[in-house]
C-alpha positions as CSV (number, residue, x, y, z in Angstrom):
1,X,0.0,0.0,0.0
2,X,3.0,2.6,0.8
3,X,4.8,1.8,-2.4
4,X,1.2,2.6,-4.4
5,X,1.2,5.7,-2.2
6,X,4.5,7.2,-3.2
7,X,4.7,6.3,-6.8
8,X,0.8,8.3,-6.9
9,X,2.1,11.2,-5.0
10,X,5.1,11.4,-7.4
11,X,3.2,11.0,-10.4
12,X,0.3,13.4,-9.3
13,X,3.0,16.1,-9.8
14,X,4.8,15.3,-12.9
15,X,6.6,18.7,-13.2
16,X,7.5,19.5,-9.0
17,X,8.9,15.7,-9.4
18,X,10.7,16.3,-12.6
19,X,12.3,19.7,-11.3
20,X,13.4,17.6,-7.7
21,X,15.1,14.6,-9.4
22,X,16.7,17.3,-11.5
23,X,17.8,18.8,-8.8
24,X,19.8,16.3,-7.0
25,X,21.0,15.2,-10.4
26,X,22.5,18.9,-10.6
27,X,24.1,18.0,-7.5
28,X,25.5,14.7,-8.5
29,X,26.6,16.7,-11.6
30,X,28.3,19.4,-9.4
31,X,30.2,16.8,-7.4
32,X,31.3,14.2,-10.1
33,X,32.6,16.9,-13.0
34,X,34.2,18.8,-10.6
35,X,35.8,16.7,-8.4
36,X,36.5,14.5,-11.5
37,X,38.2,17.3,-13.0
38,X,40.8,18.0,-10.6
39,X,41.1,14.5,-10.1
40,X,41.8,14.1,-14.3
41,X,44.2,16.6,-14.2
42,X,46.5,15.3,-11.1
43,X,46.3,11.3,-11.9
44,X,46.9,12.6,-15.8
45,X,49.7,14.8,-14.3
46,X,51.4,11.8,-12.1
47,X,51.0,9.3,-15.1
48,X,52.6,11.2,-17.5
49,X,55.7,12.0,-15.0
50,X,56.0,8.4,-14.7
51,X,55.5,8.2,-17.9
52,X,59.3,9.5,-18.7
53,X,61.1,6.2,-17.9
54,X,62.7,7.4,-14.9
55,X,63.3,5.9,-11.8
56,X,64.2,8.8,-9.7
57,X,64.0,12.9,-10.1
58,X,66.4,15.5,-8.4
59,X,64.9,18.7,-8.1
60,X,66.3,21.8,-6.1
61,X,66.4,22.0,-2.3
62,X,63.1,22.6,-0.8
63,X,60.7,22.0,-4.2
64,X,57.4,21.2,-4.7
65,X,56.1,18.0,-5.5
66,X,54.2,20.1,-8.6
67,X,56.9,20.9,-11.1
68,X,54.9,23.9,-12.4
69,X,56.1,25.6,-9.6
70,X,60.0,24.7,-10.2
71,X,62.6,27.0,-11.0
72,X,65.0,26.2,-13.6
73,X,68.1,26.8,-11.1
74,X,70.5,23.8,-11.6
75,X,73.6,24.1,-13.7
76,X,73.6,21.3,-16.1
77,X,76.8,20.4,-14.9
78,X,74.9,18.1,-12.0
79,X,74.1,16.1,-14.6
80,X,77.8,14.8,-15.1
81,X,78.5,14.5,-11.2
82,X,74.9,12.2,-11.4
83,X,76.7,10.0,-14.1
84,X,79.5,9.5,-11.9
85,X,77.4,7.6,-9.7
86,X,77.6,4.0,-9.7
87,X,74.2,2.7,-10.7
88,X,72.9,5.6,-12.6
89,X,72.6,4.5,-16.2
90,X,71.2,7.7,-17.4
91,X,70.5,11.3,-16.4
92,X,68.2,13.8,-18.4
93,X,68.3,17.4,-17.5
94,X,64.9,19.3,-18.1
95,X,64.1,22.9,-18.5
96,X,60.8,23.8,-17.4
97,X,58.5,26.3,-18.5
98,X,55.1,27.1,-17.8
99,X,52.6,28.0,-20.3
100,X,49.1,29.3,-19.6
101,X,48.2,30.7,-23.2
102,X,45.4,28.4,-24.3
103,X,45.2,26.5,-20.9
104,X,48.0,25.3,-19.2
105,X,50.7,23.2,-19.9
106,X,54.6,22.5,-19.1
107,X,56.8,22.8,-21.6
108,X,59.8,20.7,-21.7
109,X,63.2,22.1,-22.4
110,X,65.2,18.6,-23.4
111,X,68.6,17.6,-25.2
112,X,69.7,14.3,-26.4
113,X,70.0,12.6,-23.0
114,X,65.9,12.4,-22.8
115,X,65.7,9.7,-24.8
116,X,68.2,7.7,-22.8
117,X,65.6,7.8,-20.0
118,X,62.6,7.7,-21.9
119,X,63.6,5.1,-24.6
120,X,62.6,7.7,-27.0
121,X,59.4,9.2,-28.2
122,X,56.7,6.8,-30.5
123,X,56.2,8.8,-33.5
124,X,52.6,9.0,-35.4
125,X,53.9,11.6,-37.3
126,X,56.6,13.7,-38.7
127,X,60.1,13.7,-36.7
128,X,62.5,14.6,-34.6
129,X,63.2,19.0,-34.8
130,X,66.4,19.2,-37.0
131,X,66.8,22.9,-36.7
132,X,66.1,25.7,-34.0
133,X,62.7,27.0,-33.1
134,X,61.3,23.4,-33.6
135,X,59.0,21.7,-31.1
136,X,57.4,18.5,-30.9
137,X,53.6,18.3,-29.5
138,X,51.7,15.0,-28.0
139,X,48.4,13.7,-29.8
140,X,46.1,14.7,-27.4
141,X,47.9,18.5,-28.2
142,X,48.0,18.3,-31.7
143,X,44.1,17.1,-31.4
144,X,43.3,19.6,-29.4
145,X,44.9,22.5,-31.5
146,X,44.0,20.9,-35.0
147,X,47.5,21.0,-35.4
148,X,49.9,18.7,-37.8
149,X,53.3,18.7,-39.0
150,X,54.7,21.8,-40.6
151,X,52.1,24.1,-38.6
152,X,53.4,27.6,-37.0
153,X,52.2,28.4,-34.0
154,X,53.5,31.1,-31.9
155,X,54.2,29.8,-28.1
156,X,56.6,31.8,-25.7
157,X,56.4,35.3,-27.8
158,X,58.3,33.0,-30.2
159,X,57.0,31.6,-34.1
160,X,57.5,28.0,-33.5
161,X,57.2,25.0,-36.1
162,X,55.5,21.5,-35.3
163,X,58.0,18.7,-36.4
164,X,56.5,16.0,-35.5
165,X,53.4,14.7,-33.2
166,X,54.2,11.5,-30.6
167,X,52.2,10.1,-28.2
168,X,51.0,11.0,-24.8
169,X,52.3,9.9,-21.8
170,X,56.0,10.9,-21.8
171,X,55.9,13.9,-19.3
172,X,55.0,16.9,-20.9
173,X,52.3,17.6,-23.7
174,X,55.0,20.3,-25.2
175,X,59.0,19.2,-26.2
176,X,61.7,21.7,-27.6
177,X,65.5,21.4,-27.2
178,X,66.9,22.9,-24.6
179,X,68.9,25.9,-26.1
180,X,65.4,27.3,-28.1
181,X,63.7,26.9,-24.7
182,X,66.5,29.1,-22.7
183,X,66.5,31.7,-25.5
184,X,62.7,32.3,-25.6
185,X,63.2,33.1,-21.8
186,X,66.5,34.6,-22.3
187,X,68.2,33.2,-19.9
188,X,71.2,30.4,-19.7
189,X,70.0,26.8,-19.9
190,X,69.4,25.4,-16.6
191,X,67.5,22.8,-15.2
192,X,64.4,22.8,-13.0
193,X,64.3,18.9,-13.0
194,X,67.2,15.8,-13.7
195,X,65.4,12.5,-14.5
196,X,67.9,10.0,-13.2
197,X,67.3,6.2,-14.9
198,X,69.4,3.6,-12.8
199,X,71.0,0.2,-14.2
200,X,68.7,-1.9,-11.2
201,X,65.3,-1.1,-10.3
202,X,65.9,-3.1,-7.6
203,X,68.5,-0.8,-6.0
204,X,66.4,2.3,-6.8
205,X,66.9,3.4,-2.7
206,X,70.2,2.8,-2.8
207,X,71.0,5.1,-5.7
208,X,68.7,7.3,-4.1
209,X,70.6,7.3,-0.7
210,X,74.4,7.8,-2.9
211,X,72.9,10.8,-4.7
212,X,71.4,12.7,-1.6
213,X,75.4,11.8,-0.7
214,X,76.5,14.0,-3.6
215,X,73.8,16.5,-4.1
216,X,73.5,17.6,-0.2
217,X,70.2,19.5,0.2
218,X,69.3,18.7,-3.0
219,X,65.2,17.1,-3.0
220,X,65.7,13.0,-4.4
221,X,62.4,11.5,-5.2
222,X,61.3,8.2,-6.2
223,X,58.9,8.1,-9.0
224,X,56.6,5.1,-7.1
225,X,56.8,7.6,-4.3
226,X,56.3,10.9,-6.5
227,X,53.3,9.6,-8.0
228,X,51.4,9.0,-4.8
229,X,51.7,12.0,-3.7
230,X,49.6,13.7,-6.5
231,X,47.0,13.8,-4.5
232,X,44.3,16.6,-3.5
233,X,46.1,17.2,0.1
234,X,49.4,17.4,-1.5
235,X,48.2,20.6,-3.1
236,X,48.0,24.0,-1.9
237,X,44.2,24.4,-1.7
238,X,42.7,21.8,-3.6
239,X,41.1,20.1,-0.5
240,X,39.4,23.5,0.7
241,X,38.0,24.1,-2.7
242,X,36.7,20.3,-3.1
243,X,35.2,21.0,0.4
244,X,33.5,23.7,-1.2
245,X,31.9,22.2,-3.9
246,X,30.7,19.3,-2.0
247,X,29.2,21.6,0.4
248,X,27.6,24.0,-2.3
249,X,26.5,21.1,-4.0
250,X,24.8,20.1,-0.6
251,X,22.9,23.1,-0.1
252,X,21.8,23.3,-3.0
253,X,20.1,19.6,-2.6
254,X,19.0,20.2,0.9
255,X,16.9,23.3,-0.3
256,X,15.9,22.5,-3.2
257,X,14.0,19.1,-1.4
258,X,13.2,21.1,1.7
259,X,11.1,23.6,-0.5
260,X,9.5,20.9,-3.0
261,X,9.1,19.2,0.6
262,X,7.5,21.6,2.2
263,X,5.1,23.0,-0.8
264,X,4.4,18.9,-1.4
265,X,3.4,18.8,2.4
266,X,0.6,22.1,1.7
267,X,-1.0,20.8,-0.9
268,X,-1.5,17.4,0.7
269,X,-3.0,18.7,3.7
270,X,-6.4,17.3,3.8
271,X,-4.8,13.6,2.0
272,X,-2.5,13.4,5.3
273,X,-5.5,14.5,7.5
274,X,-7.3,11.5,6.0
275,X,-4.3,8.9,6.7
276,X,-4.3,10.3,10.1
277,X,-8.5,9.9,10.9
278,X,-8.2,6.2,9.3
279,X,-5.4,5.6,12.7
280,X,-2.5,6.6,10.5
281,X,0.7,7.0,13.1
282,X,3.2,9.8,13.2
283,X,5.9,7.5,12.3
284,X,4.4,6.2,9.5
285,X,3.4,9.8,7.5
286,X,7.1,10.2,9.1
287,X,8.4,7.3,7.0
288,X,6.1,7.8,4.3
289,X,7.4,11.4,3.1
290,X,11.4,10.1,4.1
291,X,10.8,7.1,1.6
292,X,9.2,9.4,-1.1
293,X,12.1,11.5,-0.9
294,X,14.7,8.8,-1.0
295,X,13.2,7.5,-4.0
296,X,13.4,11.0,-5.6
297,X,17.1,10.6,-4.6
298,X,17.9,7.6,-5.9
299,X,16.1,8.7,-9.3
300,X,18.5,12.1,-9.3
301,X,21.8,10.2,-8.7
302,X,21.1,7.8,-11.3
303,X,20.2,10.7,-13.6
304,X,22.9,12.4,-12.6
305,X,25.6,10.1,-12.9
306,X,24.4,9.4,-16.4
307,X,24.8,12.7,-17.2
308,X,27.7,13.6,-15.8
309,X,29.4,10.4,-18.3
310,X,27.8,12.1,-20.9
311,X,29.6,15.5,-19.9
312,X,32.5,13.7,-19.6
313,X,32.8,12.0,-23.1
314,X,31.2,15.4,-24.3
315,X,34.0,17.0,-23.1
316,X,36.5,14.8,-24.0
317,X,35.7,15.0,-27.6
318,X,35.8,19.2,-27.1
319,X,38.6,19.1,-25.3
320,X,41.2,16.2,-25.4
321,X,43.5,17.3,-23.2
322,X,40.9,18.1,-20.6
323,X,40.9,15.1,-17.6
324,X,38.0,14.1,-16.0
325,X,38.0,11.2,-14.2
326,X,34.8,9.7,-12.1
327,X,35.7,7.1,-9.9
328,X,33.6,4.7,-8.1
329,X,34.4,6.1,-4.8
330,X,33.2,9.4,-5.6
331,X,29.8,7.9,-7.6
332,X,29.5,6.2,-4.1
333,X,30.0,9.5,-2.3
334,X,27.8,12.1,-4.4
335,X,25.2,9.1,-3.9
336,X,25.6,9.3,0.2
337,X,25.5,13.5,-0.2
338,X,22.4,13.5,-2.3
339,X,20.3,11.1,0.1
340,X,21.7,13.2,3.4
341,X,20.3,16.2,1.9
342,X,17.3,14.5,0.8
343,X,16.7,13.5,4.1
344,X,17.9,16.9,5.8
345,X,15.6,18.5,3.7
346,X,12.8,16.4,4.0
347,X,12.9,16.4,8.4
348,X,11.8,19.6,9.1
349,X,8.3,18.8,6.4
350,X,7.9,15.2,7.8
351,X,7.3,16.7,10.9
352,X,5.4,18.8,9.9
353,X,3.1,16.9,8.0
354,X,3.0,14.2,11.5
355,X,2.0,16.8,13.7
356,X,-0.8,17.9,11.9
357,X,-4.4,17.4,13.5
358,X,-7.2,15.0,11.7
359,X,-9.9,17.6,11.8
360,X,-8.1,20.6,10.7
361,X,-6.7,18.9,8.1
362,X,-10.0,17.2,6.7
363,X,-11.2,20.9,7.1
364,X,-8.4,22.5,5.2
365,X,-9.3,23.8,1.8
């Protein structure tokens, strides 16, 4: 008899339904895209950084974990006392260049040595640059830009020319040698990062410990150990502004089901008056308007969800080097969030609607 009850109260208003279930889906939306985004872009980030071929990375005392934020401040000559060291099979210095025209992106600054850590790029088209002011993009890059072999483009205040396009995964999305690099910033050519490959992988901490040796005060990082800390609390901020979202999203939820709630509650005055006089308890016109709601719920996240896939791949296809990533944990989470605002919403007119008296209510007009 409930289950008849709710599925007539939600279908006797098709359009105060409709605009609830969208509601919650907007905050399933909210959560997922969001939260997916900056989780794209620092699993994309920590992938691709692996993605080099390197075992360890020496950056300058006291950086970041986020090599946006590295200065290019090592001589190269660091790279030759690196090579001395028994176990290191190859070092790659990297300039580093950040580049927020068009969204942003990290420009690598390499020389010859990359390729002994990376095992060289996979082309899909053209080649390696044979003369100055020659860069090589990624797919997802070239995608993005509509760009192919031969194209200008003008990066850095500089007219630069696309040699050849390889595939994603190998740091950054971005590659020209080092000495074009330094000259666009006029400055010398230094390194903000050395990407050390060593001869064991089982002897990865050991190398690690004889390089801190050499390179006092110099930051040493594993790139098992690097990776896992591209996370949202490794980064300045990210954790207050997902805290945000989730708790905008929330509101949003909480009022939008107290007010269809509420207004629901009005205009069923005199049908809860009548479950009342027929011995109706509190608890159940209690449990009655918590299970509508949940159902409402459970009909927005599922919408929601669905959409926010379809946002993704949408987005995707717009933009391919744009990340989102929705992950079970988080579908599981935005699902928990969109029930607890359902129900928080939903208290304040359950009680409402229980605490009304039989007579008035038959009486109500």
């Amino acid at each position: 008899m409930k289950k008849q009850m709710i599925i007539s109260g939600l279908r006797a208003r098709p359009v105060r339904t409709t605009v609830t279930i969208l509601a919650v889906a907007l905050e399933v939306v909210l959560i997922l895209v969001i939260i997916g985004l900056t989780t794209g872009m620092t699993q994309e980030t920590a992938r691709r950084t692996a993605g080099v071929g390197a075992e360890l990375m020496v950056q300058p005392p006291g950086a970041d974990v986020l090599l946006a934020t590295s200065e290019n401040s090592m001589p190269l000559s660091l790279g030759d006392k690196l090579r001395e060291i028994p176990g290191v099979k190859a070092v790659a210095p990297v300039m580093l260049k950040m580049n927020i025209k068009g969204g942003i992106e990290i420009l690598y600054g390499i020389d010859s040595h990359f390729t002994e850590v990376s095992g060289g790029f996979h082309w899909l088209e053209g080649g390696p640059s044979k003369s100055s002011n020659e860069i090589i993009v990624d797919d997802l890059w070239a995608k993005d830009h509509s760009a192919k072999p031969g194209d200008k483009i003008k990066l850095l205040n500089t007219e630069l020319t696309i040699s050849g396009i390889v595939d994603h995964g190998q740091g950054s999305r971005v590659f020209m040698s080092m000495e074009d690099l330094s000259t666009a910033l006029g400055q010398p050519a230094r390194a903000g990062v050395f990407y050390v490959k060593v001869k064991d992988p089982e002897q990865v901490q050991g190398v690690k410990g004889e390089i801190e040796q050499v390179l006092t005060d110099y930051t040493v990082r594993d790139m098992k150990t690097l990776t896992s800390l591209y996370t949202s609390s490794n980064i300045p901020g990210l954790d207050y502004f997902i805290n945000a979202v989730v708790a905008i999203a929330l509101i949003i939820g909480i009022l939008v089901i107290f007010l269809s709630m509420y207004t629901t509650i009005t205009e069923r005055t005199r049908e809860i008056g009548i479950l009342r006089a027929m011995g109706a308890s509190k608890a159940f016109i209690v449990g009655l308007i918590f299970q509508e709601t949940t159902v409402v719920c459970i009909l927005g996240v599922i919408f929601g969800t669905g959409a926010s896939f379809f946002i993704q791949r949408t987005l995707a296809a717009a933009f391919p080097t744009l990340m989102i990533e929705i992950t079970r944990d988080w579908i599981a989470r935005a699902a928990v969030f969109a029930i607890l605002s359902g129900v928080i919403g939903s208290f304040y007119p359950s009680l409402k609607a229980a605490s009304q008296d039989p007579v008035e209510a038959l009486a109500y007009e």
